[in-house]
KEVEX-309746 format. One record per residue (C-alpha): residue number from 1; residue in one letter; y negated, z negated, x negated. Coordinates in Angstrom, 2 decimals, always signed. Each point is the difference from the previous one (the first is absolute). Layout:
BEGIN
@num:NUM&residuo:a&c2:Y&c3:Z&c1:X
...
//
This chain:
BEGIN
@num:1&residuo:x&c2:+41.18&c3:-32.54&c1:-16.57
@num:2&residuo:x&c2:-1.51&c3:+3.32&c1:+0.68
@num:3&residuo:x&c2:+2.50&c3:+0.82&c1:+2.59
@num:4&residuo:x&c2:-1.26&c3:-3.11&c1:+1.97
@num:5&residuo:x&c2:-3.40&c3:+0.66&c1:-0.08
@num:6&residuo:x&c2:+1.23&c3:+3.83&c1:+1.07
@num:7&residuo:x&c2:+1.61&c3:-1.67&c1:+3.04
@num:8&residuo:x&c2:-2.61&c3:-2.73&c1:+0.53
@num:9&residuo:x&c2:-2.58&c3:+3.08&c1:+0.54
@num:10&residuo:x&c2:+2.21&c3:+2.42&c1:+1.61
@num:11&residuo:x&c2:-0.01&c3:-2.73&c1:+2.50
@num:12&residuo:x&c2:-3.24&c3:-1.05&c1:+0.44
@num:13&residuo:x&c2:-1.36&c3:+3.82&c1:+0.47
@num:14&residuo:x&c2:+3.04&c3:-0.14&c1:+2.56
@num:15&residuo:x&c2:-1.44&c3:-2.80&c1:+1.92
@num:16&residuo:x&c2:-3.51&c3:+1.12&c1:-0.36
@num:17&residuo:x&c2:+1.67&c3:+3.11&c1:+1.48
@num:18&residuo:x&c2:+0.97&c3:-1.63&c1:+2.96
@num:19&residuo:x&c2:-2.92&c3:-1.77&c1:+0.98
@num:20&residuo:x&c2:-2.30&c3:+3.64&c1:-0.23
@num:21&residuo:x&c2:+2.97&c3:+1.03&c1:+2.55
@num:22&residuo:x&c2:-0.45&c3:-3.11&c1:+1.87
@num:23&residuo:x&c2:-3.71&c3:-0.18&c1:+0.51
@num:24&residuo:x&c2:+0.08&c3:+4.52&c1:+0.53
@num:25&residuo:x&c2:+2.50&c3:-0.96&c1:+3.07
@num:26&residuo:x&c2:-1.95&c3:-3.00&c1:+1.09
@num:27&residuo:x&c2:-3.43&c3:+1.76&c1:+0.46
@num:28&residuo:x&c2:+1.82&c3:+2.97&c1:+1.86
@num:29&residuo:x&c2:+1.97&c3:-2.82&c1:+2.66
@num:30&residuo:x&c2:-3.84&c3:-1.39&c1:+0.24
@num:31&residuo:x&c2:-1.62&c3:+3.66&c1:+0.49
@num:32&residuo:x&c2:+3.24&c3:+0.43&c1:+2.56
@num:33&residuo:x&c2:-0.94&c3:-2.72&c1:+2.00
@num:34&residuo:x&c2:-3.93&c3:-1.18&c1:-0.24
@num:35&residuo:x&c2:-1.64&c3:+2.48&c1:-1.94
@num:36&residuo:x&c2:-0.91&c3:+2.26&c1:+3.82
@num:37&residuo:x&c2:-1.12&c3:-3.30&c1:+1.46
@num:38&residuo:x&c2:-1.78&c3:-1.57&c1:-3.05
@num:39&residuo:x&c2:-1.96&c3:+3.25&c1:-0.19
@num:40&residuo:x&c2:-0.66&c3:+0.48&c1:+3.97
@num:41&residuo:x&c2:-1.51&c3:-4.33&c1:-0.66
@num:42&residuo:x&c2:-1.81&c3:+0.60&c1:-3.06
@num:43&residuo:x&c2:-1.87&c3:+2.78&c1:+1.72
@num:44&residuo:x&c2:-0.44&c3:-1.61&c1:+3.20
@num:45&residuo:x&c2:-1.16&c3:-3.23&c1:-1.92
@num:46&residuo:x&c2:-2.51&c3:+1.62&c1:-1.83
@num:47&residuo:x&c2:-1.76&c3:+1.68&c1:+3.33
@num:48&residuo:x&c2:-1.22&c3:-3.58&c1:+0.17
@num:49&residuo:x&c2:-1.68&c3:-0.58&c1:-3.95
@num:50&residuo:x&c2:-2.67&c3:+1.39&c1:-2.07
@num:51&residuo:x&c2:+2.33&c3:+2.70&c1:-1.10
@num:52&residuo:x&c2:+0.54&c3:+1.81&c1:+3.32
@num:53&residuo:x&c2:-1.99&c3:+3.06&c1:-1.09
@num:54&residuo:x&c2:+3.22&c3:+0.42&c1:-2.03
@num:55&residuo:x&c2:+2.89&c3:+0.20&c1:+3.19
@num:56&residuo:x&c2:-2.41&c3:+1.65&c1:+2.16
@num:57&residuo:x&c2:-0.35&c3:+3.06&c1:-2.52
@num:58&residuo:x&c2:+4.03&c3:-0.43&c1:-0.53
@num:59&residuo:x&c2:+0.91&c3:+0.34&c1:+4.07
@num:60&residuo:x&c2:-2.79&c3:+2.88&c1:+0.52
@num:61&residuo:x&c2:+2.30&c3:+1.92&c1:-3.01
@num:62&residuo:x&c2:+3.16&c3:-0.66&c1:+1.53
@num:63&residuo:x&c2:-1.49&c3:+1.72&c1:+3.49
@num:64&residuo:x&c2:-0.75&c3:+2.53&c1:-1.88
@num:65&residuo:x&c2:+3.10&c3:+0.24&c1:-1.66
@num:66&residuo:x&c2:+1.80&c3:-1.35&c1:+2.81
@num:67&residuo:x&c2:+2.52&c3:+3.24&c1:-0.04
@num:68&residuo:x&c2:+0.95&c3:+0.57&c1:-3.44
@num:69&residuo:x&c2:+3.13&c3:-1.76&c1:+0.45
@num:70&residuo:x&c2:+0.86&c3:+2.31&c1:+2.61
@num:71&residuo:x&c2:-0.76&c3:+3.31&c1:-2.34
@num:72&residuo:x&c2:+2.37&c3:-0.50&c1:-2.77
@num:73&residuo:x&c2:-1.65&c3:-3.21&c1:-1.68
@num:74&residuo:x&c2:-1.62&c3:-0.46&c1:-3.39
@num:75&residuo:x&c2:+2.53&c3:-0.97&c1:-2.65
@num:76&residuo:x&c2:-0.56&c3:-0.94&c1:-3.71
@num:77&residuo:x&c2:+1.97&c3:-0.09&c1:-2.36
@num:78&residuo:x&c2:-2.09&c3:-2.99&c1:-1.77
@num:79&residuo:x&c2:+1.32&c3:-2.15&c1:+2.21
@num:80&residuo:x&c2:+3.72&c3:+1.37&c1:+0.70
@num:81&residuo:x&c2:+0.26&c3:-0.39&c1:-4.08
@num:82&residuo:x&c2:-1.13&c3:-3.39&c1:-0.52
@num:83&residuo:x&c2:+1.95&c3:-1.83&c1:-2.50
@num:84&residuo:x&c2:+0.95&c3:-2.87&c1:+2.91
@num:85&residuo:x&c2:+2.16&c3:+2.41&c1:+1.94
@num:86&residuo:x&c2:+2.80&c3:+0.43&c1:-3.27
@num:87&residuo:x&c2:+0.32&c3:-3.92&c1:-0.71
@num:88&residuo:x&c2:+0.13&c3:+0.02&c1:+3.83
@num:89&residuo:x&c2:+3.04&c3:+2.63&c1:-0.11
@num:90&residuo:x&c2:+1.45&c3:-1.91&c1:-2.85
@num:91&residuo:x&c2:-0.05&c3:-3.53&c1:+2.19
@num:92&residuo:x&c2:+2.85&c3:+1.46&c1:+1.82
@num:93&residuo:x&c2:+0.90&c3:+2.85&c1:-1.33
@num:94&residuo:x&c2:-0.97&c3:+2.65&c1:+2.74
@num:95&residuo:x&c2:+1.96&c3:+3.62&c1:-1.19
@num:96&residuo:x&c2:-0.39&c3:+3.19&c1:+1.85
@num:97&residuo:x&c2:+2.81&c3:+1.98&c1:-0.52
@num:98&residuo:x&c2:+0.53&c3:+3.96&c1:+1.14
@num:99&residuo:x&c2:+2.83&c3:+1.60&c1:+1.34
@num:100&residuo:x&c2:-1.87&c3:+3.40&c1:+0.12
@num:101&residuo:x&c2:-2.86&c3:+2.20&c1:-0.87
@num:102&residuo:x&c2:-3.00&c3:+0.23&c1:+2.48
@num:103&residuo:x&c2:-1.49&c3:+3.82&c1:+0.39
@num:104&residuo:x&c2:-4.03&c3:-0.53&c1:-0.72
@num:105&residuo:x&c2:-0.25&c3:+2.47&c1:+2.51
@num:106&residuo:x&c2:+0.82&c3:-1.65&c1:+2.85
@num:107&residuo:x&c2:-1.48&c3:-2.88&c1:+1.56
@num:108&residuo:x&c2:+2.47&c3:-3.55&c1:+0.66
@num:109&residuo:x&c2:+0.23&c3:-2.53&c1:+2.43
@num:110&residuo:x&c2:+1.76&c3:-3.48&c1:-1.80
@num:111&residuo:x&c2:+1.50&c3:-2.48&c1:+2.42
@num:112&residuo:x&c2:+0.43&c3:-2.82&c1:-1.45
@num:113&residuo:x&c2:+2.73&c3:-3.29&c1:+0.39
@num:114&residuo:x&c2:-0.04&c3:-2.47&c1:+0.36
@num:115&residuo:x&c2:-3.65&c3:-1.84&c1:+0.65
@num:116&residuo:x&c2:+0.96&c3:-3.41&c1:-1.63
@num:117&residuo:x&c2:-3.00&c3:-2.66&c1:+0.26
@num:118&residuo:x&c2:-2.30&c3:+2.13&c1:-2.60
@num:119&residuo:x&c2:+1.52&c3:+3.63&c1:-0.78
@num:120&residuo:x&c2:+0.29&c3:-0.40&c1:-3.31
@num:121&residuo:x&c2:+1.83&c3:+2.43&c1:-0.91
@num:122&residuo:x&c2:-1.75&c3:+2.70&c1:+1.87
@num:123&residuo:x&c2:-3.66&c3:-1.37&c1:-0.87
@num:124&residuo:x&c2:+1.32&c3:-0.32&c1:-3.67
@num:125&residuo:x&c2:+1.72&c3:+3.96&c1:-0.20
@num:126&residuo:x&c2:-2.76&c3:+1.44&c1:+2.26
@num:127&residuo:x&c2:-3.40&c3:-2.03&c1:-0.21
@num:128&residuo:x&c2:-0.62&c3:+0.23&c1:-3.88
@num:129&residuo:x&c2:+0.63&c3:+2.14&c1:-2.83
@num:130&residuo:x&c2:+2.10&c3:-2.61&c1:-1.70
@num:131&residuo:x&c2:+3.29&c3:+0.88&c1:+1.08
@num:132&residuo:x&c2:+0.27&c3:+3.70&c1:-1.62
@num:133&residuo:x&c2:+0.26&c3:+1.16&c1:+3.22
@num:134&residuo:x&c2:-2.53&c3:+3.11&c1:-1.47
@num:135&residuo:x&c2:+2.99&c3:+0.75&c1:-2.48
@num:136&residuo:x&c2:+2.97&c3:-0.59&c1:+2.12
@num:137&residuo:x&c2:-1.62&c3:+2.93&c1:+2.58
@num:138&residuo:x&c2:-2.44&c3:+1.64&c1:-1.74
@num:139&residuo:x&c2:-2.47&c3:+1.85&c1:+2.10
@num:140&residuo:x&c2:+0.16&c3:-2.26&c1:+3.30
@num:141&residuo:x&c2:-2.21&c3:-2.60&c1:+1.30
@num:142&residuo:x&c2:+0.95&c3:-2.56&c1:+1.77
@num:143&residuo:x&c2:-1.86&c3:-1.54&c1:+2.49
@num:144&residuo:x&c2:+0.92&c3:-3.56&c1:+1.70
@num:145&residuo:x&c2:-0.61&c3:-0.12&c1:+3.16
@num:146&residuo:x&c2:-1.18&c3:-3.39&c1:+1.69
@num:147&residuo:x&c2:-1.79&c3:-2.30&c1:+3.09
@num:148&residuo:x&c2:-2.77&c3:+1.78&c1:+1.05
@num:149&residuo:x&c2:-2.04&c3:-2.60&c1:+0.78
@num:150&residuo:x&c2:-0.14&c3:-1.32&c1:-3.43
@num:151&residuo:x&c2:-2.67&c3:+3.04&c1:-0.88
@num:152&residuo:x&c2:-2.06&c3:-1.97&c1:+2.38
@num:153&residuo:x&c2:-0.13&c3:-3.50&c1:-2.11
@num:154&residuo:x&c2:-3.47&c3:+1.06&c1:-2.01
@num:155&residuo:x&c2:+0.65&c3:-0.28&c1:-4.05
@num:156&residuo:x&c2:+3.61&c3:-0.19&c1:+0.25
@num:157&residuo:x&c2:-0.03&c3:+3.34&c1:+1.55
@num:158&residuo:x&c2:-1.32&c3:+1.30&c1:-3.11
@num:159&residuo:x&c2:+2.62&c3:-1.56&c1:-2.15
@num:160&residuo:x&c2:+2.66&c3:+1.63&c1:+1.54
@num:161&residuo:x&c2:-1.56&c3:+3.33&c1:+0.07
@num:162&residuo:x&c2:-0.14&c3:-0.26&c1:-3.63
@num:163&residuo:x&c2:+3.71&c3:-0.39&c1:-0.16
@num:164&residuo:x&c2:+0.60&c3:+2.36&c1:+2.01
@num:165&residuo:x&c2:+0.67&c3:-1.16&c1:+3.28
@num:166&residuo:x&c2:-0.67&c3:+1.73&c1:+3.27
@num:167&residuo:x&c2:+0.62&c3:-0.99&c1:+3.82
@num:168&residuo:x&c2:+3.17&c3:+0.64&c1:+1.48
@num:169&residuo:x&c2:-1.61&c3:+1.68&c1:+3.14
@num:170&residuo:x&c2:+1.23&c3:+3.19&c1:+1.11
@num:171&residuo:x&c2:-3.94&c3:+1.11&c1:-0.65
@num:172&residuo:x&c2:+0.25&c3:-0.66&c1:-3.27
@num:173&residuo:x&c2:+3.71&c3:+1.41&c1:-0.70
@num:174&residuo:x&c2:-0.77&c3:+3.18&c1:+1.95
@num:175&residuo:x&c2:-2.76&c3:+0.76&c1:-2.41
@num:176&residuo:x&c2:+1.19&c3:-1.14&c1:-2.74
@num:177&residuo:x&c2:+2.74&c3:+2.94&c1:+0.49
@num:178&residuo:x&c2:-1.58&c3:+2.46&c1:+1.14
@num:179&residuo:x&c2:-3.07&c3:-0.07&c1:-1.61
@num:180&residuo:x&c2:+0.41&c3:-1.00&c1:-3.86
@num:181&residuo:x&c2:+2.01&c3:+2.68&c1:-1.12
@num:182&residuo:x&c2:+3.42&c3:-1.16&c1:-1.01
@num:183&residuo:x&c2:+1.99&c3:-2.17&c1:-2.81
@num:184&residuo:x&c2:-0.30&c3:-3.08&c1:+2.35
@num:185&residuo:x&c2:+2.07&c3:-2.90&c1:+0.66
@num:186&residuo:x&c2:-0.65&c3:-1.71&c1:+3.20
@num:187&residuo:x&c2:+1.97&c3:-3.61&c1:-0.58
@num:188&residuo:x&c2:+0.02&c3:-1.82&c1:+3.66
@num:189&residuo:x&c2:+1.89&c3:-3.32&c1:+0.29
@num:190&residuo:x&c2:+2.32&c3:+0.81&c1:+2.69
@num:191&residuo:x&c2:+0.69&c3:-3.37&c1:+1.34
@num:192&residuo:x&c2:-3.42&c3:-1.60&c1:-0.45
@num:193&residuo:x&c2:-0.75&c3:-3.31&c1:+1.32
@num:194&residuo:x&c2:+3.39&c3:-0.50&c1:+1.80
@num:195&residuo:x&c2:+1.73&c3:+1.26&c1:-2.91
@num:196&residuo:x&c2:-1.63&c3:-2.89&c1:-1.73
@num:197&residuo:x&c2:+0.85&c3:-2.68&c1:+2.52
@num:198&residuo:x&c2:+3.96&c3:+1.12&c1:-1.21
@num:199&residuo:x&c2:-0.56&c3:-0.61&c1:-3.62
@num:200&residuo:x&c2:+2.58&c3:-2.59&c1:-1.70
@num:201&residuo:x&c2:+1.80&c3:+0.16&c1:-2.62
@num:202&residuo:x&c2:+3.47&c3:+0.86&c1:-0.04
@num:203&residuo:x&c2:-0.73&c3:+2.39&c1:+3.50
@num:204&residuo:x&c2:-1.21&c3:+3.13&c1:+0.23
@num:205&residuo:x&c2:-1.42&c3:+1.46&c1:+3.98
@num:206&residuo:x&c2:-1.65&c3:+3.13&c1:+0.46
@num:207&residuo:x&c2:-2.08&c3:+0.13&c1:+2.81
@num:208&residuo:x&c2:-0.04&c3:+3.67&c1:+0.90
@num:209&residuo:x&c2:+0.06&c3:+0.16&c1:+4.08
@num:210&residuo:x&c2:-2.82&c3:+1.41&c1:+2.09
@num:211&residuo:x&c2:-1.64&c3:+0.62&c1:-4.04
@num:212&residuo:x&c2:+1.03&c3:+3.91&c1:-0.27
@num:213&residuo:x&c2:-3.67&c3:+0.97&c1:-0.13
@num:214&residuo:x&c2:+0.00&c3:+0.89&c1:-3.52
@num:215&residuo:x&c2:+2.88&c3:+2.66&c1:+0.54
@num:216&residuo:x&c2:-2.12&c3:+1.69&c1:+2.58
@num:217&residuo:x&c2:-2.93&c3:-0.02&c1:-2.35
@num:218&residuo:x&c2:+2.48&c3:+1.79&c1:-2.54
@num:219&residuo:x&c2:+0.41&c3:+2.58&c1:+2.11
@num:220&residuo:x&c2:-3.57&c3:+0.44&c1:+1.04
@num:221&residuo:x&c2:-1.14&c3:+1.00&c1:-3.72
@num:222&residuo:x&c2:+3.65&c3:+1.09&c1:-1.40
@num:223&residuo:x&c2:+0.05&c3:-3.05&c1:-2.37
@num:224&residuo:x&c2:+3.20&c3:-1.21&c1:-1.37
@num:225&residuo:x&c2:+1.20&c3:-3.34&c1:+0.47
@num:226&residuo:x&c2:+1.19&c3:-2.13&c1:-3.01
@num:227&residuo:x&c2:+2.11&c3:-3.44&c1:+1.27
@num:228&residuo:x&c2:-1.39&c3:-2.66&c1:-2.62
@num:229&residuo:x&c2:+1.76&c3:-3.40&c1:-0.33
@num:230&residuo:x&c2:-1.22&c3:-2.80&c1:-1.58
@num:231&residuo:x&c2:+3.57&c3:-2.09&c1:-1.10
@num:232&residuo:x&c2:-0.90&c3:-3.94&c1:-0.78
@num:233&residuo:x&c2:-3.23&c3:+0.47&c1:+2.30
@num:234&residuo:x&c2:+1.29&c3:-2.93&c1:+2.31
@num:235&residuo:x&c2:+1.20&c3:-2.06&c1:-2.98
@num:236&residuo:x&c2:-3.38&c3:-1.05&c1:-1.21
@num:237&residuo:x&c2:-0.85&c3:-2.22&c1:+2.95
@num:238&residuo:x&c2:+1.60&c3:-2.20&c1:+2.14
@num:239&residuo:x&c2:-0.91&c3:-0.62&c1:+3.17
@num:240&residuo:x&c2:+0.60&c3:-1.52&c1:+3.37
@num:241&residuo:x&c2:+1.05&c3:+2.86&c1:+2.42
@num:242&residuo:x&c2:-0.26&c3:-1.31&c1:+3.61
@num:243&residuo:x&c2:+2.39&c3:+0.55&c1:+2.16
@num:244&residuo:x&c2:-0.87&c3:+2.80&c1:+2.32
@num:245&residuo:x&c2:-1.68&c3:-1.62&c1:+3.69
@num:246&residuo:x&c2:-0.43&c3:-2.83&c1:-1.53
@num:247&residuo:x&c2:-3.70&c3:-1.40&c1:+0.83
@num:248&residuo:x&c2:-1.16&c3:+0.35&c1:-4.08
@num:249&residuo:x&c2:+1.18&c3:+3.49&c1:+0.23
@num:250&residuo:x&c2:-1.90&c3:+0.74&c1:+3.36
@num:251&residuo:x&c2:-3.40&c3:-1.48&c1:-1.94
@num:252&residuo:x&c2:+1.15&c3:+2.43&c1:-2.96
@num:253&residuo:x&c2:+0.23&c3:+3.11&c1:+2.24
@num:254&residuo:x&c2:-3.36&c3:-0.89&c1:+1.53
@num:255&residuo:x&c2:-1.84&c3:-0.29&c1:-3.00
@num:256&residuo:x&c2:+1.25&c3:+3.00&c1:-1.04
@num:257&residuo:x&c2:-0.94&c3:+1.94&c1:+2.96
@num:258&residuo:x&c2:-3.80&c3:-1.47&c1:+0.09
@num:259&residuo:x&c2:-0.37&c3:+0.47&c1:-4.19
@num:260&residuo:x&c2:+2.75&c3:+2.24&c1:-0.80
@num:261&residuo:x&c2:+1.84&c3:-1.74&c1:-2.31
@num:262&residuo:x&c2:+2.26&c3:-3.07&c1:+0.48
@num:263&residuo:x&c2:-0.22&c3:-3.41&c1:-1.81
@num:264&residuo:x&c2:+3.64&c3:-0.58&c1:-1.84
@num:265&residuo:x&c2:+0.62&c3:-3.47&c1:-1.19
@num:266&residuo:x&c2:+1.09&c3:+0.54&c1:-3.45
@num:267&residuo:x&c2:+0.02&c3:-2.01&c1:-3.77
@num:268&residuo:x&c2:+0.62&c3:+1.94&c1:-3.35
@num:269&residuo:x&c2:+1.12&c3:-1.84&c1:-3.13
@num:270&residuo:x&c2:-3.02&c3:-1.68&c1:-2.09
@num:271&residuo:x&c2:-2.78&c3:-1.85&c1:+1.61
@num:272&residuo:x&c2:+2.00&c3:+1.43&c1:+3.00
@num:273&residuo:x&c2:-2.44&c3:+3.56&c1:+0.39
@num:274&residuo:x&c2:+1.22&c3:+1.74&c1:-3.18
@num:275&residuo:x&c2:+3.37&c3:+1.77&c1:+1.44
@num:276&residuo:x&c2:+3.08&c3:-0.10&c1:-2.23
@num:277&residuo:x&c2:+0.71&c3:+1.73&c1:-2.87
@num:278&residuo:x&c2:+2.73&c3:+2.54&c1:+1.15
@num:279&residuo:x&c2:+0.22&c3:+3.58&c1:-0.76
@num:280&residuo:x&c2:-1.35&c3:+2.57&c1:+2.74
@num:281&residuo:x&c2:+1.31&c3:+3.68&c1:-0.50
@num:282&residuo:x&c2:-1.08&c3:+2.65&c1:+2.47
@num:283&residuo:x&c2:+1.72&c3:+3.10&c1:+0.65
@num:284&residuo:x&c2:-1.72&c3:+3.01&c1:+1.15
@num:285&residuo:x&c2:+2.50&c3:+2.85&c1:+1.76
@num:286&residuo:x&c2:-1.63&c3:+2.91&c1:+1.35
@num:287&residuo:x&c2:+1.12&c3:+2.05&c1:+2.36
@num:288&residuo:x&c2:-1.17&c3:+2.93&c1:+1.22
@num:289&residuo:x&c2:-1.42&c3:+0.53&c1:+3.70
@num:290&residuo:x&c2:-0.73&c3:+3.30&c1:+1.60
@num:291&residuo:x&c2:-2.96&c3:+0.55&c1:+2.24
@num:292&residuo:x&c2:+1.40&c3:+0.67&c1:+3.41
@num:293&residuo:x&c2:-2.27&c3:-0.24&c1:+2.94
@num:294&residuo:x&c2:-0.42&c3:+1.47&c1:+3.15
@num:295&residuo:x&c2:-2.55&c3:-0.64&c1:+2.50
@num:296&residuo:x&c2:+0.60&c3:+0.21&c1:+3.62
@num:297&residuo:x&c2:-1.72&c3:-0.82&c1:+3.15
@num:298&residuo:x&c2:-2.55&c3:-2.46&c1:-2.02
@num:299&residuo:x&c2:+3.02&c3:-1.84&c1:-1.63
@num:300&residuo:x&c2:+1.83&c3:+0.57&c1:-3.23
@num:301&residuo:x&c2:+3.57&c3:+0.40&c1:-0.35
@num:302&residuo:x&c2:+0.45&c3:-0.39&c1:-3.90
@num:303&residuo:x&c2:+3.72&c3:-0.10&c1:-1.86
@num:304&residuo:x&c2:+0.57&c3:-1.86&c1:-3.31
@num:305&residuo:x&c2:+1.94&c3:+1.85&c1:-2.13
@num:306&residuo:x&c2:+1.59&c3:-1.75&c1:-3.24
@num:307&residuo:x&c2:+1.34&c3:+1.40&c1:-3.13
//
């Protein structure tokens, strides 16, 4: 009898388990994909009411601040810890595994495989403190590196500075690198929105041509490169990949040249937003890359050397 009720409770703290994973995931698909625009409305919307003292104030601070996520950012680790981001990691589970020590003395640049809908994995290892990336390479910081224009959306942009976040905008990169001392971890989605228009599970494309910018900036500031894969990143959604000139895809590359990311046409598992549960293990490899640069007549000539 005791042995039932054992089992009876191990089981009910499991499935009281899995809905705290469920509803952790569920806010973070929501935050993925209205929280920018719910904020940019709610502001907008309240220009109009008794309470517009309030997002008049808010928009003359982000003016003022309007650069901050151009100089390095303003993390805290408040919100990288919260207690959502481990039953979040759990859902799938995300695991960061290390194939080598990182030098706290140098400074990193991450590129990361494959997008997927949502970078999981990478948002997961490299967004929060949940992870034990702080353990697996003590001493370095990483720093995710995303849209730009989503430091414009006013609130949200404060959300993601929190975690962390900072533009992917050569601005930004350059002085993060050069002017923060070093230990940092620069983690750039490689592929980015194209990458994501790939994702399905079973295949796995990297889209790498005419996206060698990050090498360059490697050799700019003598940062190493680490190669970071996130394995079952495309098994979590799946979606319908049009077939390239095809007249949905044209309307997907447009969009994504006026806003900068593209609309995929995807459906998870339950109540079709929450992706599936399947593992998600990235790999970081670093390797290292020495600062060779010459400048002649105005141009550079610059040569990649691996080891």
């Amino acid at each position: 009898m005791g042995t039932d009720n054992e089992l009876m409770g191990k089981e009910d703290r499991s499935q009281w388990k899995e809905l705290i994973e469920d509803i952790s995931v569920l806010q973070w698909v929501f935050s993925f994909l209205f929280l920018g625009a719910a904020c940019l409305l709610l502001m907008i919307y309240l220009m109009f009411t008794s309470l517009w003292l309030f997002p008049t104030l808010y928009f003359s601070w982000q003016i003022y601040d309007w650069h901050t996520p151009e100089r390095g950012g303003r993390r805290t680790k408040f919100v990288r810890n919260w207690e959502v981001w481990k039953h979040f990691r759990d859902y799938f589970p995300v695991k960061l595994v290390k194939t080598a020590e990182l030098n706290p003395s140098k400074n990193y640049i991450m590129g990361c495989h494959p997008h997927g809908i949502m970078c999981v994995g990478a948002f997961s290892c490299f967004s929060t403190d949940r992870n034990g990336f702080a353990e697996t390479f003590p001493g370095i910081r990483p720093v995710l590196a995303i849209l730009a224009g989503l430091f414009r959306l006013p609130l949200f942009r404060e959300y993601i500075l929190a975690a962390g976040l900072l533009p992917v905008s050569k601005k930004s990169l350059d002085y993060l690198l050069s002017r923060t001392g070093v230990s940092n971890a620069v983690v750039i989605i490689i592929g980015g929105a194209e990458e994501s228009l790939t994702s399905s599970p079973g295949v796995n494309t990297v889209v790498m041509k005419h996206r060698k910018g990050f090498v360059r900036l490697a050799l700019e500031h003598g940062a190493d490169l680490v190669p970071v894969y996130s394995f079952g990143e495309n098994e979590l959604f799946q979606q319908v990949v049009l077939s390239e000139g095809s007249v949905g895809r044209r309307l997907q590359a447009l969009f994504k040249q006026i806003m900068g990311f593209a609309p995929c046409l995807f459906t998870g598992g339950r109540w079709l937003l929450l992706p599936y549960r399947r593992p998600v293990t990235t790999w970081a490899v670093p390797l290292l890359c020495l600062r060779l640069a010459v400048h002649l007549r105005n141009r550079w000539i610059i040569t990649t050397v691996y080891t």
